[in-house]
Residue, then its C-alpha position, 0 to 999 in steps of 0.5 A: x630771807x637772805x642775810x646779806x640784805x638785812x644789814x645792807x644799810x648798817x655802817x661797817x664796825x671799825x675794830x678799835x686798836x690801842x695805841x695811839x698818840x698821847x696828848x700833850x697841851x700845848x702848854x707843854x712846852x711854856x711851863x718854865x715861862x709859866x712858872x718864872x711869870x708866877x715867881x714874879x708875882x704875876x696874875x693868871x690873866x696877865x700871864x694869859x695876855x703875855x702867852x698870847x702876844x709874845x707866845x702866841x698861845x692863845x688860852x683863857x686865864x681860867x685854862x691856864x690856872x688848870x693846867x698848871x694847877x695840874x701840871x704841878x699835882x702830876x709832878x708831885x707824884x712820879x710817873x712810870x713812865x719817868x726815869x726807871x727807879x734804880x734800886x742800890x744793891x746792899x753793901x755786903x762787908x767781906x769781913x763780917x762772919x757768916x753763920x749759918x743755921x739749921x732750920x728743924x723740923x719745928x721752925x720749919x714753916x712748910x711742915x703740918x702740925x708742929x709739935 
């Protein structure tokens, strides 16, 4: 038998690459709308109605209630990708004395039997 003709009718593998584009909703960018119509006490279905006729975004009261209910958990936590936390280096006073000390044989922790 040939081996080319067994798999003739098989579809062809595509190799999978990581990468790509991330998602973002397309709530994105009226959170701060969002949260100002919160702040004045607003329902979740009038902020629904009010998104779709002044934004033009369609979504349900139901998805809107999760997005944002996600977007303030996904805020409470930082992402790695946020701003890189800087680490303040100590400061050291130029007037304090340095002593040093000596380490034996006993203190030492990379010496076997201590005794």
């Amino acid at each position: 038998m040939n081996s080319k003709s067994i798999n003739v009718n098989q579809p062809v593998k595509r190799i999978r690459s990581g990468g790509g584009r991330p998602f973002h909703s397309r709530l994105e960018p009226f959170t701060g709308f969002i949260r100002e119509q919160r702040q004045q006490r607003r329902t979740w279905q009038e902020i629904a109605a009010r998104l779709r006729t002044e934004k033009d975004c369609v979504i349900t009261s139901q998805g809107l209630h999760q997005f944002y209910r996600r977007f303030l958990k996904r805020q409470a936590r930082p992402h790695w990708e946020s701003e890189a936390v800087t680490v303040q280096p100590a400061k050291v006073n130029p007037s304090a004395s340095i002593t040093q000390t000596t380490t034996t044989e006993k203190d030492n922790p990379f010496t076997f039997n201590n005794v």
